[in-house]
N, C-alpha and C positions, 0 to 999 in steps of 0.2 A: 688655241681656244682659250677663253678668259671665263671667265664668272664675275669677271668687275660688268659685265653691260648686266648683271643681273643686283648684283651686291659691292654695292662700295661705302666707303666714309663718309658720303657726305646725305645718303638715304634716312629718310627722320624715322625715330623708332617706328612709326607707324607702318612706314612702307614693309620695313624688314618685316616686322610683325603677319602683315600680309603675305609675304614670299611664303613666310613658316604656314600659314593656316592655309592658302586658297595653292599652294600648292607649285613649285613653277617647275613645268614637262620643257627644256629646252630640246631640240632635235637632235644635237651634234654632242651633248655629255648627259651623262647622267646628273641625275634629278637630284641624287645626294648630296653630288658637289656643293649645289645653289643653296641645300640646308647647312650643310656645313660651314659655308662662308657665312650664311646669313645666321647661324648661334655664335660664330665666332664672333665676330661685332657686336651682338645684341650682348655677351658676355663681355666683350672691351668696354663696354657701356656701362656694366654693371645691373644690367636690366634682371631681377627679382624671379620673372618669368619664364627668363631666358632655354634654362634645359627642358620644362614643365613641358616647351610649346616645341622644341626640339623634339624630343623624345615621341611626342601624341604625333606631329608632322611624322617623323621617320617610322613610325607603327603603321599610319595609314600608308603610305607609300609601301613600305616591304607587303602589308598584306595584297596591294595593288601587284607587285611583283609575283606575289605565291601563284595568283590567279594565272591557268594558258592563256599563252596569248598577246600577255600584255608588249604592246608597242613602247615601252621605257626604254630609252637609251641603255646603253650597257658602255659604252665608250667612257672610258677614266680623261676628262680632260681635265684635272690638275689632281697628276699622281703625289706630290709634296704636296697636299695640303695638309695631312696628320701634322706637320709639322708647325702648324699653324697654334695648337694646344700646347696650352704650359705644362699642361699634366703628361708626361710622355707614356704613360700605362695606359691613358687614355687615347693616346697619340697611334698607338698600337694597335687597338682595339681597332681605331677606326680604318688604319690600313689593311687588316684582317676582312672587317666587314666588307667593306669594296673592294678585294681581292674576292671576296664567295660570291658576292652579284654580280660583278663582271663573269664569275663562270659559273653563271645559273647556278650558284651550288645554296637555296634559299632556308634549308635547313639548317646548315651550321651558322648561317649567316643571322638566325633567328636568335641562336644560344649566343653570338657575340654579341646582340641587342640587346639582349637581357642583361650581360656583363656591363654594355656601355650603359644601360639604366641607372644601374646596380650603382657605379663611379660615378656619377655626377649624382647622385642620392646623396653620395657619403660627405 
């Protein structure tokens, strides 16, 4: 499984921009994945907005998660992407969080959201 048919190098900020706001539910991984790829880039870019639209994107999805019921992938198809950040604190954080939503666990998963806030604040 890939995330480049969702996010790659050559998507004009605007599409990526899109991914982060309107959301993208792939069948086969999780939804974070596609955010993740798509701040990583928007971030290689240097794009100003970058964590603002990260962060508001991945609030509304977790609280989509909190909700019974929700049909959201839980399948990790690209377990090395933390490795994808320069910041390895932050690298952590985010293998932590997709570690708790792969096992339904959306409570502590909420206190690592707030830490990953918290580091791309800083």
């Amino acid at each position: 499984m890939t995330v480049g048919r969702f996010v790659d190098s050559t998507m004009s900020d605007r599409d990526l921009i899109r991914n982060l706001r309107a959301g993208v539910n792939p069948p086969d991984m999780m939804p974070e994945n596609v955010l993740w790829h798509t701040w990583v880039e928007l971030n290689r870019r240097g794009m100003p907005e970058a964590n603002e639209l990260f962060i508001g994107a991945l609030k509304n999805l977790h609280g989509r998660r909190v909700l019974s019921g929700s049909s959201l992938s839980t399948h990790d198809g690209s377990v090395d992407e933390h490795r994808l950040a320069d910041d390895g604190m932050l690298a952590e954080l985010w293998k932590a969080y997709k570690r708790c939503i792969r096992n339904n666990r959306t409570g502590p998963a909420s206190e690592i959201l707030k830490e990953i806030e918290q580091r791309l604040d800083a």
